[in-house]
C-alpha positions as CSV (number, residue, x, y, z in Angstrom):
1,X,39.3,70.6,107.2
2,X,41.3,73.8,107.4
3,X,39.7,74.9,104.0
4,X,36.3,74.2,105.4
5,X,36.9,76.3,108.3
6,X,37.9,79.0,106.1
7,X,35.3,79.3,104.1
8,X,32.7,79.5,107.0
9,X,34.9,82.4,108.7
10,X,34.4,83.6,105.3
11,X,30.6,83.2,104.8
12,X,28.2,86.8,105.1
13,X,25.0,86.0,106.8
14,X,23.6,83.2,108.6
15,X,26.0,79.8,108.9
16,X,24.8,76.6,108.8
17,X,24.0,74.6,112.1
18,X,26.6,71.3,110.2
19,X,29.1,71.2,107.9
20,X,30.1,67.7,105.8
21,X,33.7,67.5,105.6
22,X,35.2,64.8,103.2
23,X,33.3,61.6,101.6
24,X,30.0,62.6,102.0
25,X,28.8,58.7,102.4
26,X,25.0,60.3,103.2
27,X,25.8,62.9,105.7
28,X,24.5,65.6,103.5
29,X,20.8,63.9,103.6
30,X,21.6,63.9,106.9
31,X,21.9,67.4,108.1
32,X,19.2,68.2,105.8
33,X,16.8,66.2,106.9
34,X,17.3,67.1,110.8
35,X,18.4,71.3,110.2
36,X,14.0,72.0,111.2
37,X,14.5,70.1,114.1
38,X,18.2,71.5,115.4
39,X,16.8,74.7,114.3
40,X,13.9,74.4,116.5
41,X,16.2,73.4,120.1
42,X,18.1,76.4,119.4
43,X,15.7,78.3,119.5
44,X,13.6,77.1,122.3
45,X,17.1,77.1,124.0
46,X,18.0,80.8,123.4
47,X,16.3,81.6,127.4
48,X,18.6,79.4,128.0
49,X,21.9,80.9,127.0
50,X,21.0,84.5,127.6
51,X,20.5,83.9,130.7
52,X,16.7,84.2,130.6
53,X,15.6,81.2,131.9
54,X,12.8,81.3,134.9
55,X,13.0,78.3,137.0
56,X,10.4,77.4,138.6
């Protein structure tokens, strides 16, 4: 785990959304196959979290 952590402190750019850690036992397709979608709330969040939002 700790090595994992490292090497995303250690990553230039853009990280990813999910990380497998260990026995990978399908996680990988996983991620993959739900990164558009993850990708997409974050975005449509980012009102959000800057403190954006409108209510109403």
């Amino acid at each position: 785990m700790a090595a994992s952590i490292s090497r995303l402190i250690e990553m230039s750019g853009a990280r990813p959304i999910r990380v497998q850690v260990g026995h990978d036992m399908g996680v990988s397709a996983v991620n993959e196959a739900v990164a558009p979608i993850q990708a997409k709330l974050i975005e449509m969040l980012k009102p959000v979290y800057r403190g954006e939002a409108t209510h109403g």
